[in-house]
Structure formats: structure tokens, C-alpha cells
C-alpha positions as CSV (number, residue, x, y, z in Angstrom):
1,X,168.7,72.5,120.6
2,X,165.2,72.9,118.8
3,X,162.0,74.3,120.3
4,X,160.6,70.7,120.1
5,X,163.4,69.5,121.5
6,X,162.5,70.6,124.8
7,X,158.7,71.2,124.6
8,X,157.4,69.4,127.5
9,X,154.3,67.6,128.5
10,X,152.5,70.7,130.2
11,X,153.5,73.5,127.1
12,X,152.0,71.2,124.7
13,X,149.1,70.4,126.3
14,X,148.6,74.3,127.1
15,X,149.3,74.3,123.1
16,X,146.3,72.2,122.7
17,X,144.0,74.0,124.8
18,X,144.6,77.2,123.1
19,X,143.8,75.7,120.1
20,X,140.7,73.9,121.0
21,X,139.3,77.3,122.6
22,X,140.1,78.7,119.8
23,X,138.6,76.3,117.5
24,X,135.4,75.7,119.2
25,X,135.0,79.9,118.6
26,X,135.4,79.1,114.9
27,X,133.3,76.1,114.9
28,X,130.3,78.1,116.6
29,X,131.0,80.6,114.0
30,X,131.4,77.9,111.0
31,X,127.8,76.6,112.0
32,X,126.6,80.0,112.1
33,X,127.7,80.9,108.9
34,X,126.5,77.2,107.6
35,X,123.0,77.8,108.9
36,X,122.5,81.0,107.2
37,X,123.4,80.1,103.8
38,X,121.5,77.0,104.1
39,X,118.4,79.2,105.2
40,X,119.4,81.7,102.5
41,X,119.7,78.9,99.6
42,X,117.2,76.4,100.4
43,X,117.5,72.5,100.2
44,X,118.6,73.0,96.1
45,X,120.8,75.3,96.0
46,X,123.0,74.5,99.2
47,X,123.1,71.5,97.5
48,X,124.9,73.2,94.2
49,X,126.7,75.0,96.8
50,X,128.0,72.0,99.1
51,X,128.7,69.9,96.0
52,X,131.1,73.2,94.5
53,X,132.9,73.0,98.4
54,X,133.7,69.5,98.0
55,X,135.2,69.3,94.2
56,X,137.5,72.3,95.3
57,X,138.6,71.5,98.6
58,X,139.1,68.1,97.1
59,X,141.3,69.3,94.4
60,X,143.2,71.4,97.5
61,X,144.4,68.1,98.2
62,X,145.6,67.6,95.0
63,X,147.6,70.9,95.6
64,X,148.9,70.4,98.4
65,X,149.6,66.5,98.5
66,X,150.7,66.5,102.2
67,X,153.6,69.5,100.9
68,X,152.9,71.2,104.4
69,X,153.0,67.6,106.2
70,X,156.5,66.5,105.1
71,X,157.5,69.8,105.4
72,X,157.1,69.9,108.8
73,X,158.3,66.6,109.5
74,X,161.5,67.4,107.4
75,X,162.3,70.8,109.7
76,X,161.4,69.2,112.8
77,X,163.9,66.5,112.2
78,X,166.6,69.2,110.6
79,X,165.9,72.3,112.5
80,X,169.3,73.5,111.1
81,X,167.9,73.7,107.6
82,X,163.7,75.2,108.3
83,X,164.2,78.2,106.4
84,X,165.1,76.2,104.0
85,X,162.5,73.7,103.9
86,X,159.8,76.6,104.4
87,X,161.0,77.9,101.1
88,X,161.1,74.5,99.5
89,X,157.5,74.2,100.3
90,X,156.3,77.6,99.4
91,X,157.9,77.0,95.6
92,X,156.1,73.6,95.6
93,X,152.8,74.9,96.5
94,X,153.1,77.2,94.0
95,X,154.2,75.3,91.1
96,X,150.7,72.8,91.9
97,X,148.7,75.2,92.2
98,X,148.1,76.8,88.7
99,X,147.4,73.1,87.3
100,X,145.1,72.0,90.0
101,X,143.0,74.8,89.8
102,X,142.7,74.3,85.8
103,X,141.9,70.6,86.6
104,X,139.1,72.2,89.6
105,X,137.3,74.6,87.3
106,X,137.3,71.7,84.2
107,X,135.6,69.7,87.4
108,X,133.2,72.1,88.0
109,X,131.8,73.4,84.5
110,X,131.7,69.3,84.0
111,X,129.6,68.7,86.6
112,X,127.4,71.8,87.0
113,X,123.9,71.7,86.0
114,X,123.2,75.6,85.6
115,X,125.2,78.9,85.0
116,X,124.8,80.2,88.4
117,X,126.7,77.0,89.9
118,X,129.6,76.9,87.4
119,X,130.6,80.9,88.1
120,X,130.3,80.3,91.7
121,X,132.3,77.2,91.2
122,X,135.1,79.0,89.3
123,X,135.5,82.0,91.5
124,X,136.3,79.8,94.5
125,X,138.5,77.3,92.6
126,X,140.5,80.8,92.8
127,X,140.8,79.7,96.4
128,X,143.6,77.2,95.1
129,X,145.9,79.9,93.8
130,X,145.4,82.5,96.5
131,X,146.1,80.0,99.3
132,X,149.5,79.3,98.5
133,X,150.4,82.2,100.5
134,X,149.0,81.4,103.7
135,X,150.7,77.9,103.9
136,X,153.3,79.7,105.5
137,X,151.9,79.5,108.8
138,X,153.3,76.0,109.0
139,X,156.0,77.9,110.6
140,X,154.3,78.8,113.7
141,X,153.3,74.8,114.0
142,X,157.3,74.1,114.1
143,X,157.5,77.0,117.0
144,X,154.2,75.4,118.9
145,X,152.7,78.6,118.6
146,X,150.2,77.5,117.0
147,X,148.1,80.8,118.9
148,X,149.0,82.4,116.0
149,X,147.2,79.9,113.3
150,X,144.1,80.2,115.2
151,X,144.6,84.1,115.5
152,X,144.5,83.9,111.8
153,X,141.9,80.9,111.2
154,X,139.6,83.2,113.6
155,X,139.9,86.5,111.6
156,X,139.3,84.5,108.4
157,X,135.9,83.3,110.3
158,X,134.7,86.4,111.6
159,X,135.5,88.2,108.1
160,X,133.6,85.5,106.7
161,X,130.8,85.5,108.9
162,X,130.4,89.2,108.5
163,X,130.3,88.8,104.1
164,X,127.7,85.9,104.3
165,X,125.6,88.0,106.8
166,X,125.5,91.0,104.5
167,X,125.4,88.9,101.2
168,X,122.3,87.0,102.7
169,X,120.9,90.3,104.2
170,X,121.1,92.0,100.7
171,X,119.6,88.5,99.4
172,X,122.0,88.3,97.1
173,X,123.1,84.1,95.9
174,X,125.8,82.1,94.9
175,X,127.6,84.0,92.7
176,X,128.3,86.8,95.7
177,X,128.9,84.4,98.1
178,X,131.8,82.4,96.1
179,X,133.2,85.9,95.5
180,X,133.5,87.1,99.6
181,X,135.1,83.6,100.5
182,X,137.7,84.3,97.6
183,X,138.4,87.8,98.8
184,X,138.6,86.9,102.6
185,X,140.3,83.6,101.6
186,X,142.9,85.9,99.5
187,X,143.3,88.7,102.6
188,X,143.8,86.5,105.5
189,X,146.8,84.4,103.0
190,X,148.5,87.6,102.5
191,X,148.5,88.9,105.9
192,X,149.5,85.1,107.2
193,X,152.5,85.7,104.7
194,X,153.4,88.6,105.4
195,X,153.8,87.6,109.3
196,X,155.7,85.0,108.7
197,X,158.5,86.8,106.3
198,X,158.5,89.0,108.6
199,X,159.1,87.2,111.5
200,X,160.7,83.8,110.3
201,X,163.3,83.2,107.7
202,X,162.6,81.6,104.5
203,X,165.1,80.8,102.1
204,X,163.7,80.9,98.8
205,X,166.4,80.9,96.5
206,X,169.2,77.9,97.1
207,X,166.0,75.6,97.6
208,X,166.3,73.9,94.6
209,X,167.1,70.6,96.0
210,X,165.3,70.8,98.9
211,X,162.6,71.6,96.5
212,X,163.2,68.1,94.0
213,X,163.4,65.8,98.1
214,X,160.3,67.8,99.1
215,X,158.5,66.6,95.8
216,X,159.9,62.9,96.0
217,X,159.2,62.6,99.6
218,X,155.5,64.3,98.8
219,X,154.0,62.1,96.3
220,X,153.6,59.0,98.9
221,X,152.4,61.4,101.8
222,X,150.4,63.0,99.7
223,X,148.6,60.4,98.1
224,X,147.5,58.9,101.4
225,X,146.2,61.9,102.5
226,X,144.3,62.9,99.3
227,X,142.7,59.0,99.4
228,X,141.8,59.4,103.0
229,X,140.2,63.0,101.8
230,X,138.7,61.5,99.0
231,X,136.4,59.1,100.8
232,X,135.1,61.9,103.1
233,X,134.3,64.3,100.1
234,X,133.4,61.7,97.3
235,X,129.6,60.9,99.2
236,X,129.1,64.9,98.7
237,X,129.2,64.3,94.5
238,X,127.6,61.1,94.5
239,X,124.6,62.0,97.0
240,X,124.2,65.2,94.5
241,X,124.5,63.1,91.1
242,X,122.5,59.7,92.2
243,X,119.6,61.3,94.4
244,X,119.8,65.0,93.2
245,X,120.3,68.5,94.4
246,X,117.7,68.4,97.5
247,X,119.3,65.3,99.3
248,X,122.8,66.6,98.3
249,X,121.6,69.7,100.4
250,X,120.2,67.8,103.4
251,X,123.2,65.3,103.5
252,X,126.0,68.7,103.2
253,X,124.0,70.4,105.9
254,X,124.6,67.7,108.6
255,X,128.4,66.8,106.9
256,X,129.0,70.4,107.6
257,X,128.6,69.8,111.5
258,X,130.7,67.0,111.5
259,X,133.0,68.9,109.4
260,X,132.8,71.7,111.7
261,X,133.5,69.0,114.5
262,X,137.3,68.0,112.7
263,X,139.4,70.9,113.9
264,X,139.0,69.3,117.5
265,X,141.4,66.5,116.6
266,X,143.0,68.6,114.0
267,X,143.9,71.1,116.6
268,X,145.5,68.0,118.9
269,X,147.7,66.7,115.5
270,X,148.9,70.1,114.7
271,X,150.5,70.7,118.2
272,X,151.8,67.0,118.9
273,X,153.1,66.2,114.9
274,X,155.7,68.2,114.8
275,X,156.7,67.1,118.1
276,X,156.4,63.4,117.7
277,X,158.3,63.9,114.4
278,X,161.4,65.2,116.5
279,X,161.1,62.1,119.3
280,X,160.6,59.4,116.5
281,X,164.3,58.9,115.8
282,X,165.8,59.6,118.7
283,X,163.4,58.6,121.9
284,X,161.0,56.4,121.1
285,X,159.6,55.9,124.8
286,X,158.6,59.7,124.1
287,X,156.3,58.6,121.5
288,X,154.1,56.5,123.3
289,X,153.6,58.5,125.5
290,X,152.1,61.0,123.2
291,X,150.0,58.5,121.8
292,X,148.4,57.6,125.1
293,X,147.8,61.3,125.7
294,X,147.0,61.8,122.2
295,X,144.5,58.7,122.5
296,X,143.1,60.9,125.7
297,X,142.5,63.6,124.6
298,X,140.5,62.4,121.3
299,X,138.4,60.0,123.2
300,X,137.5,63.0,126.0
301,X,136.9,65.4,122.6
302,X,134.9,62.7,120.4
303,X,132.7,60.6,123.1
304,X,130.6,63.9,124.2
305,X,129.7,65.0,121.0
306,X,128.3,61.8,120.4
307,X,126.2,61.6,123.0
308,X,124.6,64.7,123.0
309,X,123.8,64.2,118.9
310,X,122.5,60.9,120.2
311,X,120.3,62.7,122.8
312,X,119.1,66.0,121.1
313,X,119.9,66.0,117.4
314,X,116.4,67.2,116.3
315,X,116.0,70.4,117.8
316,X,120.2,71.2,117.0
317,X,118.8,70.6,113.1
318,X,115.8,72.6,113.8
319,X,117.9,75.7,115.3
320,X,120.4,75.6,112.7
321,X,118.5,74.9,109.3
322,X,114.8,74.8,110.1
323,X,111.5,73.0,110.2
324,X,112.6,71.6,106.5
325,X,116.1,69.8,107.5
326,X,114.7,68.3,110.6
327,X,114.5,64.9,108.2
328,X,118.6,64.6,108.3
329,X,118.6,64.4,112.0
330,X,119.2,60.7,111.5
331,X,122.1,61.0,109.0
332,X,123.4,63.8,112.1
333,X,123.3,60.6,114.4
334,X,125.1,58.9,112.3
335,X,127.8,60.9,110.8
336,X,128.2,61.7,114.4
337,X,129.2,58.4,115.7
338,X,131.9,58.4,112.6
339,X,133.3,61.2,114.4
340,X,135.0,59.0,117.0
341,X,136.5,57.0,114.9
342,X,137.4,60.5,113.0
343,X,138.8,61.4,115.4
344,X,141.5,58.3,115.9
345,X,142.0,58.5,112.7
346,X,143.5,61.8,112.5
347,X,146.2,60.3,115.3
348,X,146.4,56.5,113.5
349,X,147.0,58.4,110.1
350,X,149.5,61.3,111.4
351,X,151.5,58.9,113.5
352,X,152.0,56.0,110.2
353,X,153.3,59.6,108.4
354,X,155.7,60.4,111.5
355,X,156.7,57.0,111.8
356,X,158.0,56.9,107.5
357,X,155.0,54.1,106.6
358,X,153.3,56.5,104.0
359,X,153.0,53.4,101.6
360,X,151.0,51.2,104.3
361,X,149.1,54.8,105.1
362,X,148.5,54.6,100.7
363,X,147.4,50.7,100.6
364,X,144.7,51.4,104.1
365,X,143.0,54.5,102.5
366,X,143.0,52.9,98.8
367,X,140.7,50.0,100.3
368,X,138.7,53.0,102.7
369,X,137.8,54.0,99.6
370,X,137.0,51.5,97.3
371,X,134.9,50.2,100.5
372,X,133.6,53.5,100.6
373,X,132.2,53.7,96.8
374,X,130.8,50.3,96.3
375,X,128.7,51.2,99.4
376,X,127.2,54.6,98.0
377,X,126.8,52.9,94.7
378,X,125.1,49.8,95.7
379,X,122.8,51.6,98.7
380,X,122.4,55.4,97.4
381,X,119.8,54.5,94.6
382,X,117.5,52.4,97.6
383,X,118.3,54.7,100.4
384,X,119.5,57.9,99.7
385,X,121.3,60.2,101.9
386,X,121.3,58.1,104.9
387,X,123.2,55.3,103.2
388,X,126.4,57.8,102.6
389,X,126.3,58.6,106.0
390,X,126.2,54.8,106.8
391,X,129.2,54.4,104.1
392,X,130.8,57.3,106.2
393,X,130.8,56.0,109.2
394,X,131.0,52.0,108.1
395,X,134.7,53.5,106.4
396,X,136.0,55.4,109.2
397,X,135.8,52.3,111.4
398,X,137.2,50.1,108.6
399,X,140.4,52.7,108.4
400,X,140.8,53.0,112.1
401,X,140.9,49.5,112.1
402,X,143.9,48.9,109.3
403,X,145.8,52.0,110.6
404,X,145.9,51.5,114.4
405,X,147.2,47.9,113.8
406,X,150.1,49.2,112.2
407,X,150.9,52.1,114.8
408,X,150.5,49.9,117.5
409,X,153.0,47.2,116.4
410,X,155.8,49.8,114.6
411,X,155.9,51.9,118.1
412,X,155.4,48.8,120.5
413,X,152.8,50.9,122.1
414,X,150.3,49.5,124.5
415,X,147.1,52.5,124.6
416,X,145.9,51.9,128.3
417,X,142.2,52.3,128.1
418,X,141.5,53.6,131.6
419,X,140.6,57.6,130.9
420,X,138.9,56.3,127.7
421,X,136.7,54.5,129.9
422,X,136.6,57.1,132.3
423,X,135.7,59.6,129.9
424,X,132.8,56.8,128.3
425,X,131.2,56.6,131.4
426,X,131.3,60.7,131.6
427,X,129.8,61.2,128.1
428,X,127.4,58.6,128.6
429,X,126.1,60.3,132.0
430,X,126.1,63.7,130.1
431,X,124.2,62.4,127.1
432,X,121.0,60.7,129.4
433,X,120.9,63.7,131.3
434,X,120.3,65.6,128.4
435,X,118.2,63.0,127.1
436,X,116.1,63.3,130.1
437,X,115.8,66.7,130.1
438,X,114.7,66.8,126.7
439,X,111.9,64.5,127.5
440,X,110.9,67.6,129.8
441,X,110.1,69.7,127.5
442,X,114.1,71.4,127.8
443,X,114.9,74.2,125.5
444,X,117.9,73.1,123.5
445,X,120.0,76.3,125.2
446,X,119.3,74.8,128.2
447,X,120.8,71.3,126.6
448,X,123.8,72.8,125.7
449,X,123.9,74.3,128.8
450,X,123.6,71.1,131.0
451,X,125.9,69.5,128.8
452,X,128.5,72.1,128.9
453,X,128.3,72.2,132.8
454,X,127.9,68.6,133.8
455,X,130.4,66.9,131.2
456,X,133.9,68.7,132.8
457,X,132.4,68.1,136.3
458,X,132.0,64.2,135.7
459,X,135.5,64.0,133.8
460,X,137.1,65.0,137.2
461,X,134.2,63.0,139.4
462,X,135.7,60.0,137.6
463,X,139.2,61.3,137.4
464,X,139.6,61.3,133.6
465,X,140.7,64.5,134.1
466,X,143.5,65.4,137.7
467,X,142.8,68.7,139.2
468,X,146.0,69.2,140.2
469,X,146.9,68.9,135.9
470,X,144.2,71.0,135.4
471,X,145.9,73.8,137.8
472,X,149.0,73.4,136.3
473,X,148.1,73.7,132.8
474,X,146.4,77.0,133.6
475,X,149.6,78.7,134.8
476,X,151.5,79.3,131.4
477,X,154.5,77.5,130.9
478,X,157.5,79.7,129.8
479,X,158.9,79.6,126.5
480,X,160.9,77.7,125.4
């Protein structure tokens, strides 16, 4: 019998929570590392440098065209034949990536408006080849030890951290910077790789087959998630080509918190896919029950962070990017309140893939983002910036929308909306406390601080969250 076989409610949700601690380290340290180079650049050239992000981790979803999706799904449903399917994937990635990262740098010379932004551009579209490697740790998702991912996602944010610190202390610009994230992007692969070959088996050669299904059953899979990608990323080039490099760095600035803010529901998805993937065939009653925990857990991870962006955006902008970025406190707001729908999205999306409906997953992000352009093209010339966080969060809804619709009636699932309400009334409590206390003259460590205190207390004062779960998560469930 498999690992997921038997993984029960209680290791998966201790899965979860060693993810989410781990991830809301790298988050602190992804805002950290955001704010200085925004400092260190200015309005200008963080808006070269945001603009460079987004063409190449757009073109990573050309590379990888939901590869590392299907193949978990494939091993979790045929854990007979994962060393197989970890092979099949690793030739895939590599055969995509040369191409894509030809198409990435033609993207980027394009688009570039000066010498500086098209080297910087190139170096990281080296990113593409480099990261092959480290899509190997898709085997640790298929063990739920995910621990290990975040082990590695942390080292690759304190190594990072540490080159911008030095790069910005030595005032050095883009050119240095795109050169440490390719070298600690390249390290943190190889050592991810090496782990895994040495710990799991991968079966390389005899994947040919497995190779020619991966590809067939990638191309639907993967163009759903590249569209759904797409309309997140595409406001980045059209803020910088239709309003220019200042907004494009005042609209990245505030993305990046809300992009920060995504490996909260990534880090529920990555521990609960693989899981539901096993279930879908075989017990059905199993998967909605994940999706009402799943459904918890994003409403108790998306409905704070609202309300305290709601409450004290300003002085967050002001600590993070200064006196001069305190304008895009609005777009924060905003681009916020997409995060809850985000944040569903990441279950509606991940559960159509589970469930075999990558076509319906295609045709719902297809009209996200045609919705999504017409409303940057027809607003961004008028409004700037603000309107592609209006577009942002006007699409998420829209998605959320088409995708839970067809979730709900494939699984038969009824999401009971009791903790979401629960937690509603908890977030909403937090956020006019700290709303209150701001109106007092509060520090914003002091905000943070209320916030962090109050927010748990009132989950378990309204019993969104049970005690005795709590306790029982905290003793470690034995392997399975």
C-alpha cells in the first residue's frame, strides 16, 4: 500500500503546518529581500526589474506546462511505477527547457528599453535551464514530506537574501543582482537533485513511453495552468508598456506582497494534491472531505490578511518601500482582497486537474484572461496602475466563479460554510482592532503584533479552530 494510501487526516494537516511555518519564514524573508531592491533600484528600475521577473517566470510556465502536476498525479495513482514517472518528467523538463529559454531571452531583448535591462534579463532567463534539476523534489510531495521542499525553498531564500544584501550594500544594480539569483537558483537545484537521486529511485532510461503519455497528458494540464499564470503576470508587461517604468514599479512592489502571500495556499495544494489524486478513483467520500478542510483552511489563511491590508496598509508600504510607494497602498487593498479568491482558486483549479477536467480548467482560464486584457487595455490608459489591480481582482473572482461550479457538481460536494463564517467573524474582529489601534497613533510592530496575538485567540473563541485538534496536531503523527 502507498504512503498516501494511508495518510490520515492528522499527518496531513501536520504536513500543512510545517509548510505554512515554513513558508511564512520565506515570505518575511521574500518581502525583505523585495524591499531592499526596491529601495536599492528606485520606482524605474524595479520597474525594468519586475517587468524581467514576470516575462521569465512566465515562460517557466511554458517549461514546465504542469510536467511536475501530472506527474504527481500519474505516481500517486501508480505508485508501482514513481521512479518511473520521476524519470519521465525529469527528461521532459529538460527537453522544454532549451527552447523556452531561447523564446524568454527573444522576449526580453524585444521588450527592453536599455542595455542594463536586457543583460539582466538574459542571465536570469538562465534560471529556465538550471531549474530542471531541482524539479525533482516532486518526489518528497509524493512521500508528504514536503519538510524537505521547504528545507530547500528556505536555504534558496536565505542564500538569496544574503546576495541582494551584499549586492545592494556594494551598490551594485541589475546586472549583479540577475547574476546571484542565477547562481543561488543553480546551487539550491543541484543540491535538491542530488538528494533526491540519492534517496529516491529514478528510472531514467526505459522511460521512453512514460515520457510520450507524460507529454500527451501535459499539453491540456499545462495549458490551463500557463493561462491561469498568464492573467496574473500579463498586468506586470502591460502596466510597464502602457503607463511606463515608474507605475510598472509601484504596481510590482505591491504584486510582490500578494505574490509573497501565494505559498500559503500553495503550501495547502502541495500536501493535499497528491493525496486527493490517490482517493479520486477509489473513495470519493474521501474527497470531500478534503475539500471542506481544504475550503477551511484557505478561508482561515486568506480572510486575515485581508483585513489587516484593509486596516493598516499605509504604514506596511511605508516600512517596506518608503515615503515614495506609499501612493500604491490602494492598489495593496486591492490586490489584497483578490487574495481570497486566490486563494480558492488554487483548490478550484488543483481539484478540476485531480478530478481529469483539464479541458473545462483550459476553456475557465482562456475567458479569465481575455476578461483580464480587455480590462487593462480599456482602463490602464485612464487609470493606471490601480485599474490592473482592479482587473486582478475583478478576474480572480470571475475564475473562482466558473471553476468552483464545476468542482462542486463533478464531486457532489456540499462546502458547509460554518468555520468560513467563523473564521469571517475572527478576521473581521482582528482587522477593527487593528484599525482602532491605528487611529491611536499604533506603531505598525505593535499592529502586527495585535494581529498575530488576537487573530488565533478569536479562531478558538469562535471555535473555527477545536483545541482538542490543535493538541493533537502538535504531537507528531508517526510515519507512515
Amino acid at each position: 500500500m502507498s504512503t498516501l494510501a494511508v495518510v490520515g487526516r492528522r499527518r496531513a494537516s501536520l504536513d500543512i503546518g510545517v509548510q505554512i511555518a515554513g513558508r511564512v519564514l520565506n515570505l518575511a524573508l521574500g518581502i525583505l529581500v523585495t524591499a531592499v531592491i526596491v529601495r536599492h533600484l528606485g520606482e524605474g528600475l524595479f520597474g525594468q526589474w519586475a517587468t524581467v521577473m514576470a516575462v521569465v517566470q512566465l515562460a517557466g510556465q511554458f517549461g514546465t506546462l504542469g510536467m511536475d502536476v501530472v506527474a504527481v498525479r500519474s505516481a500517486a495513482a501508480e505508485p508501482e511505477r514513481e521512479a518511473t514517472w520521476l524519470g519521465a518528467q525529469l527528461v521532459l523538463r529538460g527537453l522544454a527547457a532549451v527552447p523556452v529559454a531561447l523564446g524568454c531571452a527573444l522576449a526580453i531583448v524585444l521588450l527592453s528599453s536599455d542595455d542594463d535591462m536586457t543583460v539582466a534579463g538574459l542571465v536570469i532567463a538562465g534560471t529556465l535551464l538550471t531549474g530542471t534539476l531541482g524539479s525533482l523534489g516532486i518526489a518528497w510531495q509524493l512521500r508528504v514530506r514536503n519538510d524537505v521542499n521547504i528545507g530547500f525553498v528556505t536555504l534558496n531564500s536565505v542564500l538569496w537574501t544574503a546576495v541582494v544584501l551584499a549586492i545592494a550594500a556594494d551598490g551594485g544594480g541589475m546586472v549583479p543582482l540577475a547574476a546571484g539569483f542565477l547562481v543561488v537558483g543553480t546551487v539550491v537545484s543541484v543540491l535538491q537533485a542530488a538528494l533526491v537521486l540519492r534517496r529516491v529511485p529514478v528510472q531514467v532510461r526505459g522511460s521512453r513511453r512514460a515520457v510520450a503519455r507524460l507529454a500527451r497528458l501535459t499539453v491540456p494540464v499545462g495549458l490551463g495552468t500557463l493561462l491561469m499564470y498568464a492573467y496574473g503576470q500579463v498586468d506586470q508587461v502591460l502596466v510597464y508598456r502602457i503607463a511606463g517604468d515608474q507605475q510598472a514599479g509601484l504596481y510590482g512592489a505591491v504584486y510582490r506582497v500578494l505574490g509573497s502571500a501565494m505559498v500559503l495556499p500553495g503550501a495547502v495544494m502541495m500536501t493535499l494534491f497528491p493525496i486527493i489524486s490517490a482517493a479520486r478513483a477509489t473513495n470519493p467520500e474521501r474527497v470531500r472531505r478534503l475539500l471542506q478542510v481544504a475550503t477551511d483552511y484557505m478561508a482561515m489563511a486568506s480572510l486575515p490578511a485581508l483585513a489587516f491590508t484593509l486596516a493598516a496598509a499605509e504604514p506596511v508600504v511605508r516600512l517596506l518601500y518608503g515615503g515614495d510607494f506609499v501612493p500604491a497602498a490602494g492598489a495593496l487593498r486591492i490586490l489584497m482582497a483578490a487574495f481570497v479568491p486566490v486563494c480558492f482558486m488554487f483548490l478550484t483549479g488543483n481539484m478540476l486537474i485531480a478530478l481529469g477536467r483539464q479541458r473545462a480548467l483550459i476553456v475557465c482560464a482562456l475567458i479569465a484572461l481575455a476578461f483580464n486584457v480587455a480590462l487593462n487595455l480599456a482602463l490602464l490608459p485612464r487609470y493606471g496602475y490601480e485599474a490592473a489591480a482592479w482587473a486582478t481582482l475583478l478576474t480572480e473572482i470571475l475564475i473562482l466563479g466558473l471553476t468552483a461550479r464545476l468542482v462542486l457538481r463533478d464531486t457532489g460536494a456540499q462546502v458547509h460554510p460554518g468555520r468560513i463564517a467563523r473564521a469571517s467573524v475572527a478576521a473581521c474582529a482582528m482587522g477593527v482592532l487593528v484599525a482602532l489601534l491605528r487611529t491611536e497613533g499604533a506603531p505598525l510592530a505593535a499592529l502586527v503584533a495585535a494581529a498575530a496575538v488576537t487573530y488565533p485567540a478569536l479562531l478558538l473563541a469562535v471555535r473555527a479552530l477545536d483545541g482538542d485538534e490543535l493538541r493533537a496536531l502538535a504531537r507528531r503523527a508517526p510515519p507512515a
